[in-house]
Residue frames as a rotation matrix with the C-alpha (Angstrom) as fourth column:
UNK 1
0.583 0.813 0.000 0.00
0.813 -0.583 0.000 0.00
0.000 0.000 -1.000 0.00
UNK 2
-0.775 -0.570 -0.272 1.30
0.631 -0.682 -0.371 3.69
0.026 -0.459 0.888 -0.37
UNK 3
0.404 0.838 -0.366 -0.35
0.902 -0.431 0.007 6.34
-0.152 -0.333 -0.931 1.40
UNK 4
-0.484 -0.475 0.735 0.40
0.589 -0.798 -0.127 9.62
0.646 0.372 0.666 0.34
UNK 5
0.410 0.782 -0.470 -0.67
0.911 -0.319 0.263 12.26
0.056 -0.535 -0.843 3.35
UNK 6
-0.754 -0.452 0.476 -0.26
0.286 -0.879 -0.382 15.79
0.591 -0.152 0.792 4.52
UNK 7
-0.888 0.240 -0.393 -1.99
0.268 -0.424 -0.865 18.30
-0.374 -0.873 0.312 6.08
UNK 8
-0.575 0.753 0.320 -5.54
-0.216 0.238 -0.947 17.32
-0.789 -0.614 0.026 5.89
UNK 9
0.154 -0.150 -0.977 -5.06
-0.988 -0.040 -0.150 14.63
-0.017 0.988 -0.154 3.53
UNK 10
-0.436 -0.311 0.845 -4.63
-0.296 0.936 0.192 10.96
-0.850 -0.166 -0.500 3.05
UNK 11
0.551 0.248 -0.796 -4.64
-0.830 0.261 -0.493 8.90
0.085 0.933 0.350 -0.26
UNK 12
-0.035 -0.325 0.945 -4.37
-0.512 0.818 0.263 5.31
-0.858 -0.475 -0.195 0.11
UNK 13
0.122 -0.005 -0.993 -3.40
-0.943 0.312 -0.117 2.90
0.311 0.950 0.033 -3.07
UNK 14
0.209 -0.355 0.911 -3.50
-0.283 0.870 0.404 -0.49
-0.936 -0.343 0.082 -3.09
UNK 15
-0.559 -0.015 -0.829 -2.66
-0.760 0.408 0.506 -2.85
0.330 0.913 -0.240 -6.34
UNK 16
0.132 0.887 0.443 -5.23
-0.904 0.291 -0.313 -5.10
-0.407 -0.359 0.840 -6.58
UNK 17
0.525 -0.026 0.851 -4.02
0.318 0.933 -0.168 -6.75
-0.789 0.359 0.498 -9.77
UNK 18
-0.039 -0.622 -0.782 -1.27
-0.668 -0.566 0.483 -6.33
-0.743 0.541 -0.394 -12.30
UNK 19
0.508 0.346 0.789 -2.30
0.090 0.889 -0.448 -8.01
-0.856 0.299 0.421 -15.67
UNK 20
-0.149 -0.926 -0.348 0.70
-0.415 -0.261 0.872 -8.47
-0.897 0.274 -0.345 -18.46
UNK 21
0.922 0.295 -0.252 0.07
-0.356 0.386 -0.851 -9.20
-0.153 0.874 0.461 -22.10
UNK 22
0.471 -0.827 0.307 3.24
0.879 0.409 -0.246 -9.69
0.078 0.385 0.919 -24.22
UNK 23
-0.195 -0.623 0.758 4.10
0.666 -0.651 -0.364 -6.17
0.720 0.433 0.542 -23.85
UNK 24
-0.737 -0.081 -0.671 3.78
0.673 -0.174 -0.719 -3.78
-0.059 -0.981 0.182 -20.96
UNK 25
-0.891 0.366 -0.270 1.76
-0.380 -0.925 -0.002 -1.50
-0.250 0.101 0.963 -23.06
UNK 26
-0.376 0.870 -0.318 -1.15
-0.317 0.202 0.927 -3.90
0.871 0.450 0.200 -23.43
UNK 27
-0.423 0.055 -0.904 -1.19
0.667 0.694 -0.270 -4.63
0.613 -0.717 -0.331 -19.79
UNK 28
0.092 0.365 0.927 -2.87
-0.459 -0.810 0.365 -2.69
0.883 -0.459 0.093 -16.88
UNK 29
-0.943 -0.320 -0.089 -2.79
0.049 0.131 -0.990 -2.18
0.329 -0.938 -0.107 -13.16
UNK 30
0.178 0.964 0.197 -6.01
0.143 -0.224 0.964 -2.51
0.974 -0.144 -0.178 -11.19
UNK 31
-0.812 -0.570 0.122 -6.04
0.082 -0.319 -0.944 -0.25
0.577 -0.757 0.306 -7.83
UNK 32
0.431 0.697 -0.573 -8.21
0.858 -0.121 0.499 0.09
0.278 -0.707 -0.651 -4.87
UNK 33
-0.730 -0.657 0.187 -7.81
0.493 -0.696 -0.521 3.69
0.473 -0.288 0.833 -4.04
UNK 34
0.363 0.722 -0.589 -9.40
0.931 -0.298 0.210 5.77
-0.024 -0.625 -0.780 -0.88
UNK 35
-0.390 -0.145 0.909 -9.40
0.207 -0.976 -0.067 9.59
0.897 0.162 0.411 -0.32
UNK 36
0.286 0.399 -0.871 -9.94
0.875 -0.479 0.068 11.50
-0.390 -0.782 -0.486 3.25
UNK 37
-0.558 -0.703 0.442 -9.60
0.684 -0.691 -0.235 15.24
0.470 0.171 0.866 2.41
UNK 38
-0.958 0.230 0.171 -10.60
-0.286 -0.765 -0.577 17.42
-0.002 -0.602 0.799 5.12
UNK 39
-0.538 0.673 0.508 -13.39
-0.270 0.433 -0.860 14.94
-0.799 -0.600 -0.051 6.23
UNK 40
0.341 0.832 -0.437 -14.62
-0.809 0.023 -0.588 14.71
-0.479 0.554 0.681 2.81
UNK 41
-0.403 -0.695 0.596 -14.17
-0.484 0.714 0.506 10.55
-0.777 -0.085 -0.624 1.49
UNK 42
0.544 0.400 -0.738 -14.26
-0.786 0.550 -0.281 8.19
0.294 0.733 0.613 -1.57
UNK 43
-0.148 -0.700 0.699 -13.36
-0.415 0.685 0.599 5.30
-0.898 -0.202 -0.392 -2.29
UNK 44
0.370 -0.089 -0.925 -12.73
-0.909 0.170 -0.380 3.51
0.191 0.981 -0.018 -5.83
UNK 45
0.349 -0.618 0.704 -12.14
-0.493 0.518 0.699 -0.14
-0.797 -0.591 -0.124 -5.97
UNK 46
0.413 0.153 0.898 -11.26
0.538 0.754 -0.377 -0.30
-0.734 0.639 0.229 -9.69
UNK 47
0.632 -0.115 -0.766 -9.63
-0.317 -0.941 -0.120 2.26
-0.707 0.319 -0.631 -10.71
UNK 48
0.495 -0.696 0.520 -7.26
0.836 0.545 -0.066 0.42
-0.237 0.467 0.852 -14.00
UNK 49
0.780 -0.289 -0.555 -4.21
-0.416 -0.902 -0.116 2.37
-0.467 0.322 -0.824 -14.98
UNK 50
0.988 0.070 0.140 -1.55
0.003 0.887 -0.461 1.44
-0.156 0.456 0.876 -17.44
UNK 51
0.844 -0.510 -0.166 1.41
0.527 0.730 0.434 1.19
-0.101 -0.454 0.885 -17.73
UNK 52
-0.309 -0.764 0.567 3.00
0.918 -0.395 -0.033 3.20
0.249 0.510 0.823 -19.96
UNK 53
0.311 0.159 0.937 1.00
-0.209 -0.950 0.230 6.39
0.927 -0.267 -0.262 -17.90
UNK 54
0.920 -0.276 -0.277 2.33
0.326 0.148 0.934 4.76
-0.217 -0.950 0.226 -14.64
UNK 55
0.323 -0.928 -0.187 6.05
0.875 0.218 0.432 4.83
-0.360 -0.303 0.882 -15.83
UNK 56
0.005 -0.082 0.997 5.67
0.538 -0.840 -0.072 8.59
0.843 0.536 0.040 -17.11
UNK 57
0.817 0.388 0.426 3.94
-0.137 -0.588 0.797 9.76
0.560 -0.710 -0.427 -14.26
UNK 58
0.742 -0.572 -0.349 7.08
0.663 0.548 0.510 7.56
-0.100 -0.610 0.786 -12.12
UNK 59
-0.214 -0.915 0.343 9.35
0.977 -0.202 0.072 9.70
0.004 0.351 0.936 -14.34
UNK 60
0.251 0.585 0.771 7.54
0.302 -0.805 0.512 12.80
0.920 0.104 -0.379 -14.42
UNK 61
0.958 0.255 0.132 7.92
0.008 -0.484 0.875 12.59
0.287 -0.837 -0.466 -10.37
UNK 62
0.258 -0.949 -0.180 11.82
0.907 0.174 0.384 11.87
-0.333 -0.262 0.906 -10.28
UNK 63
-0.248 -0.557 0.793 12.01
0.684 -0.680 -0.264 15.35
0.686 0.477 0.550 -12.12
UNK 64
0.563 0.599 0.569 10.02
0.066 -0.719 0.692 17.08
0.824 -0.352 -0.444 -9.77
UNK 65
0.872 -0.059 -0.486 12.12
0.478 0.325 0.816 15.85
0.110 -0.944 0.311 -6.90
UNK 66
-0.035 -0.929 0.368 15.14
0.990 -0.082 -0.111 17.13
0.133 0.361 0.923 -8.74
UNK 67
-0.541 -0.061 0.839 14.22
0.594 -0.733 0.330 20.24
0.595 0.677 0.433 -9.75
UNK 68
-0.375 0.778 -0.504 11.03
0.916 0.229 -0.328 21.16
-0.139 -0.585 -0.799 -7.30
UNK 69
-0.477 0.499 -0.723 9.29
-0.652 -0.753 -0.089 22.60
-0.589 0.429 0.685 -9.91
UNK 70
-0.642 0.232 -0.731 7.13
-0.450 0.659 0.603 21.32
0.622 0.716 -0.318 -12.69
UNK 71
0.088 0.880 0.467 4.09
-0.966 0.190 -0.175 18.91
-0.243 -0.436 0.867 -11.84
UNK 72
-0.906 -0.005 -0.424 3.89
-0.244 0.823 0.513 14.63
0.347 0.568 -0.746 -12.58
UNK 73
0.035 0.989 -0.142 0.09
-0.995 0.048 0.088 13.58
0.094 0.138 0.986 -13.48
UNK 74
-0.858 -0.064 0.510 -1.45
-0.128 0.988 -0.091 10.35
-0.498 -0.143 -0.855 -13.17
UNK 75
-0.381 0.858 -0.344 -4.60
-0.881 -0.450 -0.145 9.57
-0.279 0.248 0.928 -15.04
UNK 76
0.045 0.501 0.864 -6.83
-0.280 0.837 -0.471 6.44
-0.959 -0.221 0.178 -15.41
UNK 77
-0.732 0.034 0.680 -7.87
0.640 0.377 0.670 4.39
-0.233 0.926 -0.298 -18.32
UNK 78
-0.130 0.990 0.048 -11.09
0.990 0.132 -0.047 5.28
-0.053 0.042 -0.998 -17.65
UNK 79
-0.355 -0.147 0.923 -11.78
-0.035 -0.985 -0.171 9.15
0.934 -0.093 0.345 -18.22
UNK 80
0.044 0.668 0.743 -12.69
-0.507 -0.626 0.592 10.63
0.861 -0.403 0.311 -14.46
UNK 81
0.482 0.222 -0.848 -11.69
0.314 0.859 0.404 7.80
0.818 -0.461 0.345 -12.42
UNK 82
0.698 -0.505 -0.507 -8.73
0.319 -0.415 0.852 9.05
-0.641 -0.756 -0.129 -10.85
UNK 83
0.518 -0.701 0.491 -6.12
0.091 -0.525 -0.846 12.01
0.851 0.483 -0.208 -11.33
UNK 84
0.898 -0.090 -0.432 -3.85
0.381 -0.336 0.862 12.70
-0.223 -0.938 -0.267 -9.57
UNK 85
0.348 -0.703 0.620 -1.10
0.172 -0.603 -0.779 15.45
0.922 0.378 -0.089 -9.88
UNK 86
0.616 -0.390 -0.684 1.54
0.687 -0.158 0.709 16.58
-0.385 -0.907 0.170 -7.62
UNK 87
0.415 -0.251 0.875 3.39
0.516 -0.727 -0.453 20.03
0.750 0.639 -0.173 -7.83
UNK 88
-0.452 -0.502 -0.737 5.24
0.879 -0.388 -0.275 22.50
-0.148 -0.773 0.617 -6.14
UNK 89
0.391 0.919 -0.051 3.32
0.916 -0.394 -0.076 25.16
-0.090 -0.017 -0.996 -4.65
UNK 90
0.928 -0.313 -0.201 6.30
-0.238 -0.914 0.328 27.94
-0.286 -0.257 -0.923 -4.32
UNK 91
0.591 -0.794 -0.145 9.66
-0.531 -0.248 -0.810 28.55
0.607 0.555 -0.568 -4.81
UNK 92
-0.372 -0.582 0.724 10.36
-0.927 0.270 -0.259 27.07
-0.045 -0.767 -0.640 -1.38
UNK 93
-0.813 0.080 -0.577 9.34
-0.159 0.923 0.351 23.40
0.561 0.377 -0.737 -2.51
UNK 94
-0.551 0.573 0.606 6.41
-0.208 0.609 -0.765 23.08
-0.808 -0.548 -0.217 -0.19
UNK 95
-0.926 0.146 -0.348 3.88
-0.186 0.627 0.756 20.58
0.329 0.765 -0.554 -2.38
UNK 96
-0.285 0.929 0.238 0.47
-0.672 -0.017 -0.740 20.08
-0.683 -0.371 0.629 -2.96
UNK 97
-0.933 -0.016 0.360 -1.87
0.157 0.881 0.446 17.32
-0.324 0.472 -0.820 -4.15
UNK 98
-0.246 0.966 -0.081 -4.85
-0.438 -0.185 -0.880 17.56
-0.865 -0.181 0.469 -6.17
UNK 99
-0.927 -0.042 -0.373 -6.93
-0.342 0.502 0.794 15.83
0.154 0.864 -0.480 -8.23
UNK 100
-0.327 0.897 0.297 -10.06
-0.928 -0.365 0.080 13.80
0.180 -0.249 0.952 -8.64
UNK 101
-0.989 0.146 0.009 -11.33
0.145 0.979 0.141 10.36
0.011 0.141 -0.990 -7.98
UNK 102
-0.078 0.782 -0.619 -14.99
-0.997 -0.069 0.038 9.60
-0.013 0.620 0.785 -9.78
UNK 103
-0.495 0.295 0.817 -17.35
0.048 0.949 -0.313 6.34
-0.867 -0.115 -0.484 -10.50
UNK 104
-0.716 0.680 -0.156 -19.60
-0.660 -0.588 0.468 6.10
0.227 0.438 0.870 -13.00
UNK 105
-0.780 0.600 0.177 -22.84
0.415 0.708 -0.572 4.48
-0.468 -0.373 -0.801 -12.13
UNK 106
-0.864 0.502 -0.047 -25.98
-0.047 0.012 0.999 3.91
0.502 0.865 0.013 -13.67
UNK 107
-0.752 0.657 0.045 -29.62
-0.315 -0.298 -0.901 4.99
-0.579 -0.692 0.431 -12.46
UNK 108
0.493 0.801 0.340 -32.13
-0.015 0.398 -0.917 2.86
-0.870 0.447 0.208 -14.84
UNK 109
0.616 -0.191 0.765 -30.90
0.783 0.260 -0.565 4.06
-0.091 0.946 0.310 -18.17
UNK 110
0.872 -0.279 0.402 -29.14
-0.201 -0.953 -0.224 6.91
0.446 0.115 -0.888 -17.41
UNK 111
0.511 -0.720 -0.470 -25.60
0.826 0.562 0.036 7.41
0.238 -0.406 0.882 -16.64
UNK 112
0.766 -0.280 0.578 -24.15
-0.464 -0.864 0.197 10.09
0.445 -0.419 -0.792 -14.37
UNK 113
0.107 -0.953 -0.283 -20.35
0.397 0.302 -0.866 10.27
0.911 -0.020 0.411 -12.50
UNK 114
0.975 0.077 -0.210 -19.94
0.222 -0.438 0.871 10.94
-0.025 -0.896 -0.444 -8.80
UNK 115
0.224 -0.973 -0.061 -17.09
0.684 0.202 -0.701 12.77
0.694 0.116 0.711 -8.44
UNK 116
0.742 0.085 -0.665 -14.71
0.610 -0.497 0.617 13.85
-0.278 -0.863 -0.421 -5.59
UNK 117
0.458 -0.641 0.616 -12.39
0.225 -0.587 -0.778 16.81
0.860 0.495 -0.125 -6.40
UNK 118
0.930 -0.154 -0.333 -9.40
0.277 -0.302 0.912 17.50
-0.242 -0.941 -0.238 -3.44
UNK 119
0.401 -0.779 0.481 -6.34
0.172 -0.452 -0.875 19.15
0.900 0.434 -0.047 -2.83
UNK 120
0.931 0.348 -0.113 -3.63
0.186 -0.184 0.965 19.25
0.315 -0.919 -0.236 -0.07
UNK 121
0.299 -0.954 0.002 -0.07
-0.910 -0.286 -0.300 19.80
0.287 0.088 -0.954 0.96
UNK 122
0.977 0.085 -0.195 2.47
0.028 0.857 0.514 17.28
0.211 -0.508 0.835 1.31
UNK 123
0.829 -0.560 0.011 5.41
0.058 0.106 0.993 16.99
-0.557 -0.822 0.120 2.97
UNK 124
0.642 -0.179 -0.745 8.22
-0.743 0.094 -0.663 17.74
0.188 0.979 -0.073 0.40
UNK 125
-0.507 -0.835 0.213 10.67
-0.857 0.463 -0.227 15.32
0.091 -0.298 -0.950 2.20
UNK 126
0.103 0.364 0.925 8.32
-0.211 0.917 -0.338 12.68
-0.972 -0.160 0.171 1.70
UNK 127
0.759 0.125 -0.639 8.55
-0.639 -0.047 -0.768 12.92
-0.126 0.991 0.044 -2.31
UNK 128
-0.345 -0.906 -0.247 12.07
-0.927 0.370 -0.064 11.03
0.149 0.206 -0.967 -2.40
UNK 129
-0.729 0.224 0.646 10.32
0.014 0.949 -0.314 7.74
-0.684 -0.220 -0.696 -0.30
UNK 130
0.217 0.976 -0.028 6.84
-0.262 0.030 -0.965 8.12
-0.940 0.216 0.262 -2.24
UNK 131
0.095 -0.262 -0.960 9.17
-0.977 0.160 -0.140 7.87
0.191 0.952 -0.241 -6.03
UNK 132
-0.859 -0.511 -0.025 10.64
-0.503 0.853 -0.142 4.31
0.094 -0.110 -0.990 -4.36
UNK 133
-0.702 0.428 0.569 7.74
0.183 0.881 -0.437 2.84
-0.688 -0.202 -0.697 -3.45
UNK 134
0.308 0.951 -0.027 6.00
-0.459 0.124 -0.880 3.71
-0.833 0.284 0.475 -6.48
UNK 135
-0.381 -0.468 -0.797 8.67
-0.889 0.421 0.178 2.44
0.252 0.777 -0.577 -8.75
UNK 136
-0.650 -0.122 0.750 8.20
-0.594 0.696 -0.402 -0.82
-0.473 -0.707 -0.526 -6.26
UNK 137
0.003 0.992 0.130 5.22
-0.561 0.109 -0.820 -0.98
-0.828 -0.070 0.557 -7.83
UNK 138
0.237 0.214 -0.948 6.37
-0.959 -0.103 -0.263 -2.39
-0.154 0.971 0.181 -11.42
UNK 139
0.626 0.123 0.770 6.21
-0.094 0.992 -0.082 -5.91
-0.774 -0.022 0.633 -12.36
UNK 140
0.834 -0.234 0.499 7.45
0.529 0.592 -0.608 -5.75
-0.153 0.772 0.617 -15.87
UNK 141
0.700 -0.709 -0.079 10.97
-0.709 -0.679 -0.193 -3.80
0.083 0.191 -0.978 -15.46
C-alpha cells in the first residue's frame, strides 16, 4: 500500500491486480484507491491504470524531486476515475496534491459520474520515499 498524506489529507493505493500481455503496453494495473480530504471521502475499488502512464507519471515525479518545480500527473484508463497530480506550490518546494477520484454508475438508463475533487499539501521530504515505493510498484521492469 502507499499512502500519500499531509496536512488534511490521506490517499491510500492499493494494487489489486497487475495483468501483463506480451508487452507492458497492453497490460494494466487494477487499484483500490481511498481519499480522506478534510473529512470529505471516496473510495474507488477499480480504478485500471496502465502502464506506460504509470512509468511517465514515475518519471515525471523523479524530475520534480530534482528540480522542485514542474508537476507529474497520473490519469486512469477510464476518463474521471482518478487524477492525480503533484506540484510545487512555491519557490520554497512546499507541495500540494490535487486531483479527482470519480465512479460512473448507472440509475435505470441513465448514466451520471460521482465525483470527488481535493487538494492538499504534502510533505516535500516525503517525495524522495513516495518515487521508491511507487517504482516498487512495477512488475514488468
Amino acid at each position: 500500500m502507499i499512502t500519500l498524506s499531509g496536512n488534511n489529507g490521506l490517499i491510500q493505493i492499493d494494487v489489486m491486480e497487475t495483468v501483463l500481455e506480451s508487452r507492458p503496453d497492453f497490460g494494466f494495473m487494477k487499484w483500490h484507491v481511498y481519499v480522506d480530504a478534510r473529512g470529505f471521502t471516496g473510495g474507488h475499488d477499480s480504478v485500471w491504470v496502465l502502464p506506460t502512464v504509470f512509468e511517465q507519471f514515475v518519471a515525471d515525479l523523479e524530475i520534480l524531486e530534482q528540480r522542485r518545480s514542474g508537476r507529474a500527473t497520473l490519469s486512469s484508463a477510464s476518463p474521471e476515475e482518478l487524477e492525480l497530480t503533484l506540484s510545487n506550490l512555491d519557490h520554497a518546494g512546499h507541495m500540494i496534491i490535487t486531483g479527482q477520484l470519480g465512479r460512473h454508475i448507472y440509475v435505470r438508463d441513465s448514466s451520471h459520474t460521482l465525483k470527488m475533487l481535493f487538494a492538499f499539501e504534502l510533505e516535500p521530504t516525503r517525495l524522495n520515499s513516495l518515487i521508491r515505493e511507487f517504482a516498487d510498484l512495477r512488475v514488468w521492469a
